[in-house]
N, C-alpha and C positions, 0 to 999 in steps of 0.2 A: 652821772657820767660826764666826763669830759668833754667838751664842745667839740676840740681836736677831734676827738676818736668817734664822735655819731656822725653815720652815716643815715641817709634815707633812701628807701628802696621803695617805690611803687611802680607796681605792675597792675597791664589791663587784662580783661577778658574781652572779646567781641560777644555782646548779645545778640547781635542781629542774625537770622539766621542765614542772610547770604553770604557771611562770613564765617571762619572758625579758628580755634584758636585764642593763639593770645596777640594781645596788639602791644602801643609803643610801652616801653617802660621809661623809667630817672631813676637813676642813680645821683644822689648829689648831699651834701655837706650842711646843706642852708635852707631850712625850714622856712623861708618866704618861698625859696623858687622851689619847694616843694608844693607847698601847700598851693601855688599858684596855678603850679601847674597839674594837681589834682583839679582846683576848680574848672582847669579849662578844659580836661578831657572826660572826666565823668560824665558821661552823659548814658543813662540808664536804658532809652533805647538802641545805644551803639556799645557802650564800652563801660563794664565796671571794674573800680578800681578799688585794687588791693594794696595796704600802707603796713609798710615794715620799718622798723628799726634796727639799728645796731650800734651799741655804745662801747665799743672795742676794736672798732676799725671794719668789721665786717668780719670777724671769727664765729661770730654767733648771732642770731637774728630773733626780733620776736615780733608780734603783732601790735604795731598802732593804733590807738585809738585815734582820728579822728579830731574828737575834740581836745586831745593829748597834742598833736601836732597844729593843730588852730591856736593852743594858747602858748607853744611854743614860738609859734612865727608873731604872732604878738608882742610877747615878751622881746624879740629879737629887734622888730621895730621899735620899741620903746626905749631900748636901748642902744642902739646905734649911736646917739652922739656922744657916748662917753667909753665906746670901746675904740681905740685904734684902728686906723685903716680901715672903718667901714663907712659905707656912704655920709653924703654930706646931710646936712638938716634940709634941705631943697630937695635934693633925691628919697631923701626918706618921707617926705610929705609926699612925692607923687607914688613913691611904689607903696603908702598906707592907700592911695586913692585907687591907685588899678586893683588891689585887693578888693576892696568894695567895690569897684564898677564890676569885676570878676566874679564876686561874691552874688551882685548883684544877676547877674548874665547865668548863673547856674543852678540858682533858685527859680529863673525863670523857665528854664528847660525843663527841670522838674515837675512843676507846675503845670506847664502847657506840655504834658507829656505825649511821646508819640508812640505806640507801638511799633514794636523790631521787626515787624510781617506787615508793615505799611509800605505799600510799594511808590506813594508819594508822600515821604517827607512834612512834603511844601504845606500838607494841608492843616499843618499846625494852628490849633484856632488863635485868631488874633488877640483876645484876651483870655486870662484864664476867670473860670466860675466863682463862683463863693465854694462850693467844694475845692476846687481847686489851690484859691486860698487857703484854705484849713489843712487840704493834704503839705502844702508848703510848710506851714508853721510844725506840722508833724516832722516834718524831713528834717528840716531845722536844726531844732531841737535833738534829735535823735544823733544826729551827725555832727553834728559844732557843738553842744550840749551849753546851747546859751540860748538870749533871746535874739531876733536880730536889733541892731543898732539903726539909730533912725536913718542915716547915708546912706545904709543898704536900704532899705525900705522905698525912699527918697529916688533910686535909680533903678529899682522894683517899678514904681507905678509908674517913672519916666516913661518908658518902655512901652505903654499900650495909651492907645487913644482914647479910649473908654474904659477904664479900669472901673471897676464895682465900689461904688464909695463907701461901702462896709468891709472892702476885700482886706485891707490892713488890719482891722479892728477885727476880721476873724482869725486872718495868720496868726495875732499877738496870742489871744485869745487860745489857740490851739496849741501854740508852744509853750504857753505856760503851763496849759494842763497834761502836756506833755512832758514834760522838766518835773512837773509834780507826782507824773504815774514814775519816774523814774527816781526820784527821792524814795517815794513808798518801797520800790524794789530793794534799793540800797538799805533803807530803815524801818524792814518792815516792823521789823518787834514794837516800835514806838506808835505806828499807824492801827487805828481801828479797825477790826475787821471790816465792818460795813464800806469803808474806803478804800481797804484792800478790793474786796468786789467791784467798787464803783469804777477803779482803774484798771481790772481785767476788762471790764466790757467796754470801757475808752478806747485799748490799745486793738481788742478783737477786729473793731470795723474796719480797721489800717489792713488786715491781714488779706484782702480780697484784691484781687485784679494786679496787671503787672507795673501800676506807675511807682510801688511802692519796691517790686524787685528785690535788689540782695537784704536791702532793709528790712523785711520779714522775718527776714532770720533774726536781726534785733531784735524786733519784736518781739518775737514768741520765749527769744531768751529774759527777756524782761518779764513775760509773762510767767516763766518756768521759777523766776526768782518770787512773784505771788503767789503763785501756786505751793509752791515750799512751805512759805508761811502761814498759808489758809490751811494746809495740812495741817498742820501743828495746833490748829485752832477747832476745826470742823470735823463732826466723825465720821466716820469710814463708810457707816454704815447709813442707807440710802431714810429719810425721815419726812412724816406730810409734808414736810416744805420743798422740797425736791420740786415736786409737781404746780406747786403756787408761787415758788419764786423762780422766774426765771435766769435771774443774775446765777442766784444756786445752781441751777440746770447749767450754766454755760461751764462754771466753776469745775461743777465736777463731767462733762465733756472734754473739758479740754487736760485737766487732770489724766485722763485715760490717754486721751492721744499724743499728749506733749512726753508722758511717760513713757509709751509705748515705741514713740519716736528715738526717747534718748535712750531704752534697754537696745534697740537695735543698733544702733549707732557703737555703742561702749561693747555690742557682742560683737562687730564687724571688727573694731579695735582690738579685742580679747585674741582674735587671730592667730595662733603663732605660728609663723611658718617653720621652716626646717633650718636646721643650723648651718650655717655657710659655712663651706670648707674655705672662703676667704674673708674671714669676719671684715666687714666694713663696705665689703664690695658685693656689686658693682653700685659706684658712687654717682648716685644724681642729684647734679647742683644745676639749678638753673640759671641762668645767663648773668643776673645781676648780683646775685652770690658769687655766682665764679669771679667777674669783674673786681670785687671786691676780696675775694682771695687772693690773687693774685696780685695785687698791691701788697699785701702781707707778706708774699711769697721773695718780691722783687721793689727795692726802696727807689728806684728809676722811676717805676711806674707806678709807685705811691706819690714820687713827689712832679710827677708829669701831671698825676691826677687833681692833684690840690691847687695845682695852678692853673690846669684847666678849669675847675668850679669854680673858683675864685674870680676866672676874667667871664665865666658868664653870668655871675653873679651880678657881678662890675655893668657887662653890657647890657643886662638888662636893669639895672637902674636909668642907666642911660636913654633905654627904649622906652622908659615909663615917662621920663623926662620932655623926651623929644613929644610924645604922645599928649600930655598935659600941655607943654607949651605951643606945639602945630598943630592945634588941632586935624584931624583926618589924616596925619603922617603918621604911619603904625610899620616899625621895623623888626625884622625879626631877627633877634642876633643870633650874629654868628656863629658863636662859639654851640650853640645847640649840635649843630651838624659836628662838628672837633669833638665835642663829648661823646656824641651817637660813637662817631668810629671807634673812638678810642675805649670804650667800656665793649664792643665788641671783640677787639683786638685783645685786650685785657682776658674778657669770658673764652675767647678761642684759647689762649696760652694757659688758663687755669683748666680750662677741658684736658689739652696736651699733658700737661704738667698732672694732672689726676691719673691719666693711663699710662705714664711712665712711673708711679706710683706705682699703679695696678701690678706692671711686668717687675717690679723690683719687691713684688710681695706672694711673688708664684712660689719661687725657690723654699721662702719659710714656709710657705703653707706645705709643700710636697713633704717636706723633712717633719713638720708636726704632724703630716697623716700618717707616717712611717711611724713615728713615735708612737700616736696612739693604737693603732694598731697593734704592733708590738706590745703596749700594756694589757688589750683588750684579751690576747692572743697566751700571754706569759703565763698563766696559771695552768695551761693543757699543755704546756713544754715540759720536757720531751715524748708524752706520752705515744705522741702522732705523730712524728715530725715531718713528714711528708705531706699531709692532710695539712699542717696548722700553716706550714711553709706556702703550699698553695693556697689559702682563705687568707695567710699573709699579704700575698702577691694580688690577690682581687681586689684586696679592699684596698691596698695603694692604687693601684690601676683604674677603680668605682673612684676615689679620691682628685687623683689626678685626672680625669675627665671631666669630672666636676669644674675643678680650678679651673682649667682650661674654657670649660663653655661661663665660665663665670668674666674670667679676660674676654674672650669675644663679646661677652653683651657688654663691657667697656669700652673695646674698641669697636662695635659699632654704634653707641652714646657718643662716642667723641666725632666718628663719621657724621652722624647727624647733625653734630653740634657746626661742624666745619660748612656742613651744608648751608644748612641755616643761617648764621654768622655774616660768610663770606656774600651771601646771597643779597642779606638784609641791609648792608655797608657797603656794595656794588666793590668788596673787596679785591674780587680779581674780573679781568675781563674776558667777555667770551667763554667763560668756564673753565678756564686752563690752569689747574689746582699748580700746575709749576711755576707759578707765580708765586708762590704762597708764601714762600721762604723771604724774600725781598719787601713783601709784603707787611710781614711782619717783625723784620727787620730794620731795613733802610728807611723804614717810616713808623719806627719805633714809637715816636712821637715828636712832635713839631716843635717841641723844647730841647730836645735832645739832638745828640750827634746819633748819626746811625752806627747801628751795631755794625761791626763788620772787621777787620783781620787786623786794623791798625787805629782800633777804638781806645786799648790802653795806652798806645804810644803818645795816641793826642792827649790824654786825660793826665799821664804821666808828667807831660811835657807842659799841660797846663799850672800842675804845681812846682814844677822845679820854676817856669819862670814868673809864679809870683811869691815863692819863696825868694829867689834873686831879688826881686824887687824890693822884699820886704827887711832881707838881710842888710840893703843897700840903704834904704830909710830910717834904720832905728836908730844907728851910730849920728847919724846926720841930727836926727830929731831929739838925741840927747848932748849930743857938743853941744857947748856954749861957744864955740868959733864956726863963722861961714868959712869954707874954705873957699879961695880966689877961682870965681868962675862958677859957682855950685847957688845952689838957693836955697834959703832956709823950709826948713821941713814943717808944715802944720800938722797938726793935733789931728784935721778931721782927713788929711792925708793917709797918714800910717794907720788910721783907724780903719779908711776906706782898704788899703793893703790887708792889713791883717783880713778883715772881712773877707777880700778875693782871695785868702790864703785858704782859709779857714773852708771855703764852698768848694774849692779846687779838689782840697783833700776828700772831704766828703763825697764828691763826688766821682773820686777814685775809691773807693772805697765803697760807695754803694755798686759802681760799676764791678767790683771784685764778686760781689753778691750777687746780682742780677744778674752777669753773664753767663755761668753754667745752668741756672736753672735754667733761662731763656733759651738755651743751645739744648737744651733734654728736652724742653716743653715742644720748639719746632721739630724737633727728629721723630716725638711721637707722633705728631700731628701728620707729617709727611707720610710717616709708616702705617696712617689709615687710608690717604687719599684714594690709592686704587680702589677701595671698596666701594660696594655700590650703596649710595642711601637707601634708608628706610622708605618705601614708599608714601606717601603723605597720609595714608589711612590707617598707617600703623605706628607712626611716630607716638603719637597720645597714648594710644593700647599701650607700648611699649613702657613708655615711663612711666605710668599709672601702676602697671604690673610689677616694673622695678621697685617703686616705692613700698608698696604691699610687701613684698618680700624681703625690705630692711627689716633685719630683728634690732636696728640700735640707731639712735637719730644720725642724720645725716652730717660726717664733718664737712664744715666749711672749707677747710684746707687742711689736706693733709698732707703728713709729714713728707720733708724733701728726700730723694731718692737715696740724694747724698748725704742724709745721716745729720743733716742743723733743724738744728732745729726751730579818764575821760568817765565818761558813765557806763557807755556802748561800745564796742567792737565791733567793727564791721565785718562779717562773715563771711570773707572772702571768696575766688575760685581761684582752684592751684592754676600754678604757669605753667603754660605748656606753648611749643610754637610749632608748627609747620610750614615745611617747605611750601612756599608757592601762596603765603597768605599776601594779600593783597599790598602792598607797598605803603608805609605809614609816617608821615613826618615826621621823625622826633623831634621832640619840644612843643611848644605852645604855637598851635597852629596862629595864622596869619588873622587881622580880625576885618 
């Protein structure tokens, strides 16, 4: 995929249970301040996190690995000095360093884990055990799908005042036997039975208590991939060794229940629900999907976006810099907060922009229930024609009712979504949704003009006068005579013209595109405000239940109204948000 076109998408969960919901997410372009910012919020007693990609702009989304996205932000620092306009070889030496000291700082939470029903924190033990080592090198491994590097190691045992002077020498020691139950999965046909076995009852002990968390789910899928191939090898049928080998006894235990696990799973899938009388709808996208539709939808706020990633990208090289050279000076850029609002802003106009979709897809649907009725109806004409005319009339009527409560659970998705949103980005104040409009407009974005009655006049007016300009340069820059009083025209002049020509037009031009959808997107969004949100305890029920009853994956964007048209996987928890969760910083909190 194109560099241009991958975006990264990671969302949390709150594990704690004084919380609920979902927490902060990123949205961003650049696999360092992804990855970075995975490391600094994961943290398994508060918040697990979920890593998506998308190699198309954000049209379509799939599931990151993990160690997919560590050898990506790798590769990206390794290459920085020979791609254009990315940081200097100085910057790029401290942002490989705060990886590591980051790297280093999130293996240690893991380690010295806390449970989520700890009502002090603080009592975090001061070093972690020799188990604790070894659960590390397990975590490791399973997630980054390497060994660690001696740096990280290095700013590992910085960290405690008495660390365990074997505690390294068991992390290594556990991640590689780790790395190796994970080859055996990948290959098993080549590995021995008897090492097939030995690496089930490796991975088993990891399966107990909660420091291990969403990781489990790893696990047992790694185990699911032994188990596969031990089938293929061991018979069905239960033989003396059952009872004398224990490894055998685990083998076929967990056989039953890892099975048992996925038949239920794949019948809860098997599901069908009933056929929408609005195929597609009602459509739920969550927040950093929409954000990223919505860029598709509108090239304003694709190219607001890229230049926002871009300067926090920028500022935090910067903060890594300041960081490494002052020591104790730790800044938190800016641009974190500009991002927050602006992928808000974004996900609000992709919610709008979806239920003026929704209203512009009632009309076909009412005329295709008519249709089929009519087909369903035509073979007993005229026998009945009284009878077929009224069972005609129900089943439009049973039809249109349908549609209709199909629009409402739309537009009250989108209510929620407004809710939520504006809440999260202290987007209006005091609650007064008649702000919204202004809101979303006049602070379009802080690169842009605001939208408003005399947006084309300016944009208009911006290329006529560096078209003037450039008409006035070329004649000058190709005479071989000055004229008296005039100055000779350079090369990197008319280049610079042409260029201010050339961004003018585009940017009337994108403005031609992004205004009507912008102006549909806020009139739906205003046309939910009166409604009252979902209560906070039915928000989750709500989408959960919507999702269930998609019979076809979810579009990312869909069509405009107007007719243009690693090793392991982490096993995530869906997104979900409510109103009234707790307030959460985004970006990489303060250290």
């Amino acid at each position: 995929m194109p560099d241009s076109d991958r975006l990264y998408a990671l969302a949390s969960t709150y594990t704690s249970p004084r919380w609920d919901g979902a927490g902060p997410g990123l949205l961003i372009d650049n696999p360092v301040t992804a990855m970075r910012w995975y490391l600094s919020y994961e943290r398994e007693e508060n918040l697990a996190v979920t890593t998506r990609v998308s190699g198309d702009g954000g049209a379509t989304w799939q599931p990151l690995p993990l160690a997919t996205l560590w050898a990506q932000a790798h590769d990206y620092l390794a290459n920085n000095d020979s791609v254009p306009g990315r940081n200097s070889p100085v910057q790029t030496t401290h942002l490989i360093n705060a990886v590591v000291v980051e790297t280093a700082g999130w293996l240690d939470h893991r380690m010295r884990y806390v449970t989520p029903d700890d009502p002090f924190p603080a009592t975090r033990l001061g070093a972690p055990g020799l188990a604790d080592w070894e659960r590390g090198g397990v975590i490791f491994a399973l997630v980054l799908g390497e060994l660690p590097d001696q740096q990280v190691l290095a700013h590992l045992v910085a960290r405690y005042t008495k660390p365990y002077p074997d505690g390294v020498k068991r992390l290594l020691s556990a991640a590689r036997r780790t790395l190796k139950s994970l080859d055996a999965a990948q290959h098993g046909s080549a590995t021995p039975t008897a090492e097939l076995l030995q690496e089930l009852e490796w991975l088993q002990q990891f399966t107990f208590g909660g420091a291990m968390g969403q990781l489990r789910e790893s696990i047992q899928g790694v185990q699911r991939s032994l188990i596969d191939e031990l089938a293929r090898r061991l018979p069905d049928t239960p033989d003396p060794q059952w009872d004398a080998d224990a490894t055998l006894n685990l083998y076929r235990r967990l056989r039953t229940t890892l099975a048992a696990d996925s038949t239920n799973s794949d019948a809860d899938g098997d599901e069908q629900a009933p056929a929408s009388p609005m195929p597609g709808y009602p459509v739920v996208l969550d927040d950093l999907a929409a954000a990223a539709a919505w860029r598709l939808q509108s090239p304003l706020a694709h190219r607001d976006a890229r230049i926002t990633m871009a300067r926090l990208a920028e500022d935090e090289a910067d903060a890594a810099e300041l960081a490494a050279t002052e020591p104790g000076q730790h800044r938190r850029a800016f641009y974190w907060d500009e991002l927050a609002k602006m992928d808000a802003r974004h996900a609000l106009l992709m919610h709008g922009h979806t239920l003026r979709a929704a209203h512009e897809a009632v009309r076909p649907a009412v005329l295709n229930a008519g249709i089929e009725a009519h087909k369903a109806l035509a073979p007993s004409y005229p026998a009945d024609y009284p009878a077929i005319q009224s069972e005609f009339t129900a089943r439009v009527d049973e039809a249109e009712r349908q549609i209709h409560q199909v629009l409402d659970e739309q537009r009250q998705l989108t209510r929620d979504a407004l809710e939520r949103l504006t809440r999260r980005t202290n987007m209006r104040g005091s609650g007064d949704l008649r702000q919204l409009r202004p809101a979303l407009l006049l602070h379009y974005g802080h690169h842009l003009s605001p939208f408003d009655d005399r947006a084309f006049e300016r944009a208009q007016t911006r290329v006529d006068t560096a078209r003037d300009r450039l008409h006035d340069l070329e004649p000058r820059y190709n005479s071989p005579h000055i004229s008296l009083g005039s100055q000779h025209v350079t090369e990197e002049e008319l280049r610079e013209a042409k260029t201010t020509f050339d961004q003018a037009y585009k940017d009337l031009h994108a403005l031609r595109r992004s205004w009507p959808v912008t102006m549909h997107a806020v009139n739906a969004l205003e046309s939910v405000r009166d409604l009252a949100p979902s209560p906070p305890d039915d928000t989750v029920a709500r989408i959960e239940r919507l999702a269930q009853k998609l019979t076809r994956p979810q579009p990312a964007a869909p069509a405009p109204p107007s007719g243009e048209s690693a090793r392991t996987t982490l096993q995530g928890h869906p997104q979900h948000q409510r109103p009234g969760v707790p307030p959460v910083t985004h970006g990489r909190p303060l250290r």
